[in-house]
N, C-alpha and C positions, 0 to 999 in steps of 0.2 A: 356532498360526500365529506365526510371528516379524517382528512388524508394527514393525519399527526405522525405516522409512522409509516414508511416503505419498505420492505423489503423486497429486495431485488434479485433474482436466477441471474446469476449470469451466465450464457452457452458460448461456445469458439463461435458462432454466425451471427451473435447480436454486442458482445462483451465491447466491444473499441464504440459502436454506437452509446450504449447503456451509460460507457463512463464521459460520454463529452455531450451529444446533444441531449438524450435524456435528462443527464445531470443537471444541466443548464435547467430546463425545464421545471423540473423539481424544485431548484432552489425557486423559482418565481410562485410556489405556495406558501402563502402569508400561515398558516396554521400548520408546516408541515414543522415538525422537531425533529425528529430522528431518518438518518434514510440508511438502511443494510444492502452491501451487497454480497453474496455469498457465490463465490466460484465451482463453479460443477468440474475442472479440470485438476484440480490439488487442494487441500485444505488452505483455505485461504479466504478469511471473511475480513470486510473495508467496513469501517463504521461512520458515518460523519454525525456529528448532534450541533441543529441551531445555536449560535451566540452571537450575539448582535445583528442579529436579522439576517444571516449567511451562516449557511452549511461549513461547520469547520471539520475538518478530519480527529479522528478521534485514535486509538490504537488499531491497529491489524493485527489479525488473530491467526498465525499461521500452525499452531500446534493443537495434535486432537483433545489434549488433556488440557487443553485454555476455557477460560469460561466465557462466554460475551454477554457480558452483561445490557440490558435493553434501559436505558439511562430513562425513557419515558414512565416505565413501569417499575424500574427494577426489579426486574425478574434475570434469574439469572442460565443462559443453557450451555452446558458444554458442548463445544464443536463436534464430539466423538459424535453425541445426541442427532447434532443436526445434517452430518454428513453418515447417519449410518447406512443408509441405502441406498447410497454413490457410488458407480464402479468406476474408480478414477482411470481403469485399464483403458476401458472401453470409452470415456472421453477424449482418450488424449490416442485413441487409433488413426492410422493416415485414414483420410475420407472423411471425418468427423468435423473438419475444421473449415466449413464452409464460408467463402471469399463475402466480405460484406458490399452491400452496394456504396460504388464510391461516386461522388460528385465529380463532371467533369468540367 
């Protein structure tokens, strides 16, 4: 696989896994440059882009009218674009935020 770009859903059941062991993970692909993660609970997308062989953080895009620019392609989408068929109502309902499995 040619895994140069990720981008990542994140949901209330997997979001605290996605940003700590998956992260980890990702950074140990030698070819990866770019990793997105995009929030399904509010507008809110994480960028990190490879430098010096480690995933650095890049800006956060927390406004609909912000553009995120894709650093590998540059190609550029605005958030409105990428969250248009998100009902943030309906993520963020009690029952929705299911408990992730913890280590004991």
């Amino acid at each position: 696989m040619n895994w140069q770009l990720i981008i990542e859903v994140l949901s209330n059941s997997t979001k605290t896994y996605d940003r700590s062991g998956k992260f980890k993970f990702y950074q140990t692909i030698p070819i990866l440059q770019e990793y997105i993660m995009i929030n399904r609970s509010q507008v809110y997308v994480e960028q990190y882009c490879k430098l010096a062989n480690k995933l650095r953080s890049y800006p956060q895009y927390d406004e609909e009218d912000a553009a995120l620019v894709f650093n590998l392609f540059q190609v550029e989408v605005l958030l409105v674009d990428i969250n248009r068929k998100v009902d943030f109502a309906a993520e963020n309902e009690p029952g929705n935020e299911i408990e992730e499995n913890k280590e004991e």
